[in-house]
C-alpha positions in Angstrom: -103.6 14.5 21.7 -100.6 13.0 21.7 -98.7 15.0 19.3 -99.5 18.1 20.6 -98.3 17.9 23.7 -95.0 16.3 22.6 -94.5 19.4 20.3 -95.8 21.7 23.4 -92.9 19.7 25.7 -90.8 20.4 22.7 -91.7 24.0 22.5 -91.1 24.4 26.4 -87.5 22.9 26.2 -86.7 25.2 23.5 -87.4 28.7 25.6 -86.1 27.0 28.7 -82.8 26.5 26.4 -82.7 29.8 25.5 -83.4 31.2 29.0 -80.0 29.5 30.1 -78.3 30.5 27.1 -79.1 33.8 28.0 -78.4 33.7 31.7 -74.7 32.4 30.7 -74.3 34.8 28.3 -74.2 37.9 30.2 -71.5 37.9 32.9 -69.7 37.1 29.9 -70.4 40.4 28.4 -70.3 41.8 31.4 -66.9 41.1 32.3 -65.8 42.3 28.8 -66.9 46.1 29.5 -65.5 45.9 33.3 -62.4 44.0 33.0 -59.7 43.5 35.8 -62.6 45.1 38.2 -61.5 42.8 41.5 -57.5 44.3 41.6 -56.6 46.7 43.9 -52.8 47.7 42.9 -50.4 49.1 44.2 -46.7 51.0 43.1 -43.4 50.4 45.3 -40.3 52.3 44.2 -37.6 50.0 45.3 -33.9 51.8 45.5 -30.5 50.5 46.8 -30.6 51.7 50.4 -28.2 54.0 52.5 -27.2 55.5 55.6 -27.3 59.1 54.4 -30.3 60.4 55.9 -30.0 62.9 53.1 -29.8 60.2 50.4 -33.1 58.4 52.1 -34.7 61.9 52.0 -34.2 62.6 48.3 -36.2 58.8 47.5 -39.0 59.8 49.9 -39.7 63.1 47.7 -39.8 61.7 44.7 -43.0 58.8 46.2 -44.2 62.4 46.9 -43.6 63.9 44.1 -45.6 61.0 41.9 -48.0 59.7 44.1 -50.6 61.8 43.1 -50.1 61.8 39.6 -49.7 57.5 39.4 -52.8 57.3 41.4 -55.4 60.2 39.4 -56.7 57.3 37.0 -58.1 55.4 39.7 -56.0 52.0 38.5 -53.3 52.2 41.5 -54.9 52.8 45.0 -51.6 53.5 46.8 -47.5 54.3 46.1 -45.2 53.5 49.0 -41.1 53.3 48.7 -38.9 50.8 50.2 -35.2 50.0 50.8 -33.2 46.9 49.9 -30.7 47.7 52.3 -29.4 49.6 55.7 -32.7 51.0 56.5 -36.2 50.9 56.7 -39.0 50.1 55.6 -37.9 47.3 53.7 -38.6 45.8 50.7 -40.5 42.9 53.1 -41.9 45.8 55.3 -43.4 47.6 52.2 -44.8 44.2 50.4 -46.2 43.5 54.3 -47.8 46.1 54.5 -49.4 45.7 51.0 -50.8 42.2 52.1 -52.7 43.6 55.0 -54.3 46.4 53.0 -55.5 43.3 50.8 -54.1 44.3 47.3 -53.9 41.8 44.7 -51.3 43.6 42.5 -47.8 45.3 43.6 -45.8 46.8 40.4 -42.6 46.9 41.7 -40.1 49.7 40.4 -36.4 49.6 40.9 -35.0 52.9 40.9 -31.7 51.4 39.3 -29.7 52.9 37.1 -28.5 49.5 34.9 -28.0 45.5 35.7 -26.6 44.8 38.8 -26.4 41.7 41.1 -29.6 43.6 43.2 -31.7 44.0 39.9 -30.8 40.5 38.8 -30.4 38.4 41.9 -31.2 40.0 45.1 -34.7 41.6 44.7 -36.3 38.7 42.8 -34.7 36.5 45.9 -36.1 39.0 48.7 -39.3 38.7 47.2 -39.4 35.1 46.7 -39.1 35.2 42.6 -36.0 33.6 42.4 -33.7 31.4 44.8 -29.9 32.1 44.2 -28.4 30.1 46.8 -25.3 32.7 47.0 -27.9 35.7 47.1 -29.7 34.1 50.0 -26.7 33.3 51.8 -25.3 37.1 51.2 -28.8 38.3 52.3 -28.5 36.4 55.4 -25.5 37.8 56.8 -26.8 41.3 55.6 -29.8 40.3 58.0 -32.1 41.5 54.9 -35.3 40.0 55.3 -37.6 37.6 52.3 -40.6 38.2 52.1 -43.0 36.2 49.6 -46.2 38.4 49.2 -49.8 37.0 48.7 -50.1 40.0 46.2 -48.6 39.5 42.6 -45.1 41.3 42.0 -44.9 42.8 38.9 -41.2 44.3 38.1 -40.6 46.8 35.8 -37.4 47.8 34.1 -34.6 49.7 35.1 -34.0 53.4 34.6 -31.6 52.8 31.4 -34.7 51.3 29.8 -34.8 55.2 28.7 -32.7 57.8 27.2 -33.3 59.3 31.0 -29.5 59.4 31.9 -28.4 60.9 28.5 -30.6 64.1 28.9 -29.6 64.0 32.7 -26.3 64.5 32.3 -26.0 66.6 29.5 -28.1 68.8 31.4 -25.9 69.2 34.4 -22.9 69.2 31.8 -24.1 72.4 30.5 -24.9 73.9 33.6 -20.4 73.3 34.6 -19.5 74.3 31.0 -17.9 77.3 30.0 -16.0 76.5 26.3 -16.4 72.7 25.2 -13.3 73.5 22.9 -11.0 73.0 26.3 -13.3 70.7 28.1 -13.0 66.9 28.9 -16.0 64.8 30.8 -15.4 62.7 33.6 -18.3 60.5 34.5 -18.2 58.8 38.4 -20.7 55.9 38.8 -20.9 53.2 41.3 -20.3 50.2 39.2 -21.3 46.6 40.0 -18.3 44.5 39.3 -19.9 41.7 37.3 -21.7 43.8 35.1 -18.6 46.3 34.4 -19.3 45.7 30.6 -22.8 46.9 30.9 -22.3 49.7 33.3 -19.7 50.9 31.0 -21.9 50.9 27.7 -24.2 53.1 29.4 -22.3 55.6 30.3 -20.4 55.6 26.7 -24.1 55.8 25.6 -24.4 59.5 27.7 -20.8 60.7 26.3 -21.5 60.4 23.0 -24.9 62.2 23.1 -22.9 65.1 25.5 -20.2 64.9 22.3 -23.2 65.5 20.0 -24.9 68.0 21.9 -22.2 69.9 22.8 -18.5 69.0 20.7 -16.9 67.7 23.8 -14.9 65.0 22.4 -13.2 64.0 25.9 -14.4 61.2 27.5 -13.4 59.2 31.1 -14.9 56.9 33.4 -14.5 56.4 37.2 -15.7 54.1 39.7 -16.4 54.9 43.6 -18.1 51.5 44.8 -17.5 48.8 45.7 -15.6 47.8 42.4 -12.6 49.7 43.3 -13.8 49.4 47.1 -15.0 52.7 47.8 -10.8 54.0 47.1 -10.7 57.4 45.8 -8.1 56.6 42.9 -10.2 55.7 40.6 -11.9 59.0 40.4 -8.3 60.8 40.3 -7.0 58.5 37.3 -10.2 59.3 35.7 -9.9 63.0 35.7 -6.2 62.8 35.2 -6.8 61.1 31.9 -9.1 63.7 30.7 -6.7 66.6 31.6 -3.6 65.1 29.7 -6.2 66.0 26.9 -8.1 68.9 27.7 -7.5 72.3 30.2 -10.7 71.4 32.0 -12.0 68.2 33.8 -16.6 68.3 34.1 -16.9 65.9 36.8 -20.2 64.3 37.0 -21.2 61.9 39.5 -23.8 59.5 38.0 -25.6 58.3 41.6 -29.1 58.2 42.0 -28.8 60.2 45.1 -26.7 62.6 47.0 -25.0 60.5 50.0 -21.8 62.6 51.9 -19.9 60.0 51.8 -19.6 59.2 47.9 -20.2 63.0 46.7 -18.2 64.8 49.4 -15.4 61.9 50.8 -14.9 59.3 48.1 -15.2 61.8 44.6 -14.2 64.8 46.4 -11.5 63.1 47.8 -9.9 62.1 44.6 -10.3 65.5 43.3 -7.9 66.7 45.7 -5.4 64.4 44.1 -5.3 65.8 41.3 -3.1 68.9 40.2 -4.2 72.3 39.9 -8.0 70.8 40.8 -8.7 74.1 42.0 -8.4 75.8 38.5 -8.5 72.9 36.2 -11.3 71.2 37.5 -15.3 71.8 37.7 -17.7 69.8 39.6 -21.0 70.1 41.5 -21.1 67.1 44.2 -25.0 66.7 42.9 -27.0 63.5 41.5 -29.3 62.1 39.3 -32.5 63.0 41.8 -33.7 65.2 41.3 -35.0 65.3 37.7 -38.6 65.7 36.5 -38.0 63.3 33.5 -37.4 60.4 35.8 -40.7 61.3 38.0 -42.7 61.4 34.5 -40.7 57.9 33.5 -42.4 56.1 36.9 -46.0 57.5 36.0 -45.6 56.3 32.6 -44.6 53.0 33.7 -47.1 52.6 36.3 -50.0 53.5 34.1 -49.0 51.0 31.6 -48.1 48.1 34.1 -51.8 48.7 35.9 -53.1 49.1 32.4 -52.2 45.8 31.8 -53.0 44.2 34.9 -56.7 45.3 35.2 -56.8 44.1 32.1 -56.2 40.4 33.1 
């Protein structure tokens, strides 16, 4: 009598085992097939900031131009853009507003064109990542606001991550060009001082493939920020260089955005001191916006970021 009912209290301990086993076992599985299914992310395009209403107007079209398209495979639930500077909404604004909508994830896209003091120190400060006392200070007296967000910032990188400038401005190269033989190129760009090494790579990077593309062998770079302190010379001894070679000066200015007063007073102004610039040189005061490879480069980078996350 005994014995059997130590091997029934046995038996009994054996399925209760296996009962738990099997209760453990499946939100295991189940969090296998439905991973990442408590995030709610979210896109913000981040760019520099200006008082151009046209300039802010060009950023706001491309969040329109993309929303739709980041947000079809149901993995981001909302895109919003934000400024670092001048204007709102704000980066703290944006990654506000984010927090009271109760996402988990932001993925956080800087629509920059290389390494510059605001990829490296100022966004990762404004949104609590990093705390570079000089970048706090200077975002102090800029009255820029921080803003560390309950949701997770994820930060993507920046547009020369890509072969996105190249093609952009060999396209707008070949829409000045007339006969490469008795042509120069004259690339204007912002600049960022400390990285003038870096800034300049990229921009040889986008000659080169012009020279390949096209056999224009000139080549001249000029600056119209705050590395020369928004002075027009630069952009005149940049052209000027390119005509002691060449008949013709293609002026392109390589800014995100169209803003009157780089395009129209700063470039335009140094045109005008130039020689013969009505005969000898070509330019279109355009920008890198708008351009349909850039909108497919920040869905492609949102789906894989997301991707990623909900997979966490």
């Amino acid at each position: 009598m005994l014995r059997s009912t130590t091997d029934y209290t046995r038996n009994l301990l054996v399925i209760l085992l296996l009962m738990i086993a099997g209760c453990t076992a499946k939100p295991e599985e189940s969090a296998e097939i439905q991973p990442g299914n408590d995030r709610k992310i979210g896109v913000l395009l981040i760019s520099h900031g200006s008082h151009s209403e046209t300039w802010r107007n060009t950023l706001f079209e491309l969040e329109k131009n993309v929303s739709d398209r980041i947000q079809e495979n149901g993995k981001v639930s909302g895109t919003k853009s934000a400024f670092m500077e001048y204007t709102e909404p704000s980066i703290a604004t944006r990654l506000k507003e984010f927090d009271n909508e109760g996402y988990t994830d932001v993925v956080i896209i800087p629509i920059l064109l290389t390494v510059s003091s605001h990829s490296f120190d100022d966004i990762p400060t404004i949104i609590g990542l990093k705390e570079n006392p000089e970048s706090v200070e200077m975002l102090k007296l800029e009255k820029i606001e921080r803003y560390t967000p309950k949701a997770t910032p994820h930060i993507t990188p920046l547009l020369d991550f890509s072969d996105i400038l190249r093609k952009n401005v060999l396209r707008r190269v070949r829409n000045l060009s007339n006969n490469p033989e008795d042509e120069g190129l004259v690339i204007i760009a912002y600049g960022s001082e400390p990285y003038e090494k870096e800034w300049t790579e990229l921009f040889d990077k986008a000659a080169n493939h012009v020279h390949a593309e096209t056999g224009i062998d000139a080549y001249s770079i000029g600056w119209c920020g705050h590395i020369v302190r928004y002075s027009p010379d630069s952009t005149a001894s940049a052209i000027s260089r390119v005509l002691d070679k060449k008949k013709t000066a293609l002026v392109i200015p390589s800014l995100v955005a169209f803003d009157e007063n780089f395009q129209i007073k700063i470039i335009g102004g140094g045109i005008e001191k130039v020689d013969d610039h009505e005969t000898r040189v070509k330019y279109k005061p355009d920008a890198i916006l708008p351009d349909s490879n850039i909108e497919q480069w920040i869905v492609d980078i949102s789906e894989e970021y997301a991707a990623n996350i909900s997979k966490q």
